[in-house]
C-alpha positions as CSV (number, residue, x, y, z in Angstrom):
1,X,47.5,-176.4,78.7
2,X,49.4,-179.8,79.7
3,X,52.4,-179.8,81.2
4,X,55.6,-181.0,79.2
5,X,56.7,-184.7,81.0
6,X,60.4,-184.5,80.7
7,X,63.0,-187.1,81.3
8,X,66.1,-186.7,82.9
9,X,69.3,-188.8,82.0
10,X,72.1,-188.8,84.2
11,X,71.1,-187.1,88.1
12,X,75.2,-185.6,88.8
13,X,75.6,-182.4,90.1
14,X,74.4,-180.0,86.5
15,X,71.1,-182.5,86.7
16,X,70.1,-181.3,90.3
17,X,71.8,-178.1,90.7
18,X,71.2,-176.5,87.4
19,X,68.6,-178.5,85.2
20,X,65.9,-180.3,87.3
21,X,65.5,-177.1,89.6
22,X,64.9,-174.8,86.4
23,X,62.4,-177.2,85.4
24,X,60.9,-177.6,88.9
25,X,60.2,-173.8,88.6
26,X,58.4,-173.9,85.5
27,X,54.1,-174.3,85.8
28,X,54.4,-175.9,82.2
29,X,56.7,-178.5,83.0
30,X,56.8,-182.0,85.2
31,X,59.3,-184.2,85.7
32,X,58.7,-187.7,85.1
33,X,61.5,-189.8,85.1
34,X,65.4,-189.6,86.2
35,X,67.7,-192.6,85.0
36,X,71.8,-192.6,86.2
37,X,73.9,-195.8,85.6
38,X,74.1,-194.9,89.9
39,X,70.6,-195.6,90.5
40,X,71.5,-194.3,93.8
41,X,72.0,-190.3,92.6
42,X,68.5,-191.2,90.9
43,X,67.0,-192.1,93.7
44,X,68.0,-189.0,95.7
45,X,67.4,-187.0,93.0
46,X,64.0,-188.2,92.3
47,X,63.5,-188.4,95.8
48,X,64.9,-183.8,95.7
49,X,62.2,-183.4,93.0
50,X,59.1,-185.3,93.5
51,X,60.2,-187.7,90.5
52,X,58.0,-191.2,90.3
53,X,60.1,-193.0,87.6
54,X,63.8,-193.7,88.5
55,X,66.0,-195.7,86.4
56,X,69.3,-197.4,86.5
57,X,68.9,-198.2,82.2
58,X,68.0,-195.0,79.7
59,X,66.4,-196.8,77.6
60,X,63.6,-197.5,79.8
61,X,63.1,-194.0,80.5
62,X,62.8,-193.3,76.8
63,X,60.3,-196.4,76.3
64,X,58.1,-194.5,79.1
65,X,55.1,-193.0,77.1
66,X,54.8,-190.2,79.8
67,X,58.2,-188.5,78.6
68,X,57.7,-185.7,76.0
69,X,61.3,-184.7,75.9
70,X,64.8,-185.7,76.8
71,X,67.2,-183.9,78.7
72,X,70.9,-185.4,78.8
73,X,72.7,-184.4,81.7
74,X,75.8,-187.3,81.5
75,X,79.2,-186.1,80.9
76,X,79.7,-185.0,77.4
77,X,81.5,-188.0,76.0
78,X,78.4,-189.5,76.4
79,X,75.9,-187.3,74.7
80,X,76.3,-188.6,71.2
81,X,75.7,-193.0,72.3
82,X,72.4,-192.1,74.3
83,X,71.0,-189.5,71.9
């Protein structure tokens, strides 16, 4: 069975404590990509979880053909523009 790619949008504190570790723990799923308008928490966060697409724009995570599903992890003001 292949593994679901999932992409990660904003790399705060619910993104690597909660979300990215769940994931991590699941044989079905990979993460492929992290994008935070910090590209600094990306990169740390990427760097946490073995993730080798890291984005400072969204939208270039979501133009990646190896993402199978989104997961927004921004503030929730921000849920409604990106999705």
């Amino acid at each position: 069975m292949r593994k679901v790619r999932v992409g990660i949008i904003g790399s705060g504190s619910i993104a690597r404590d909660v979300h990215m570790p769940a994931y991590a723990a699941l044989d079905n799923v990979e993460i492929t990509a992290v994008a935070d308008i910090n590209v600094n928490n990306a990169k740390t966060a990427a760097q946490i979880f073995g993730v080798k697409n890291v984005f400072q724009d969204y939208k270039k995570l979501l133009a990646l053909d190896e993402v199978d599903a989104v997961d927004i992890c921004t503030p929730n003001c921000l849920h409604k523009p990106i999705a």
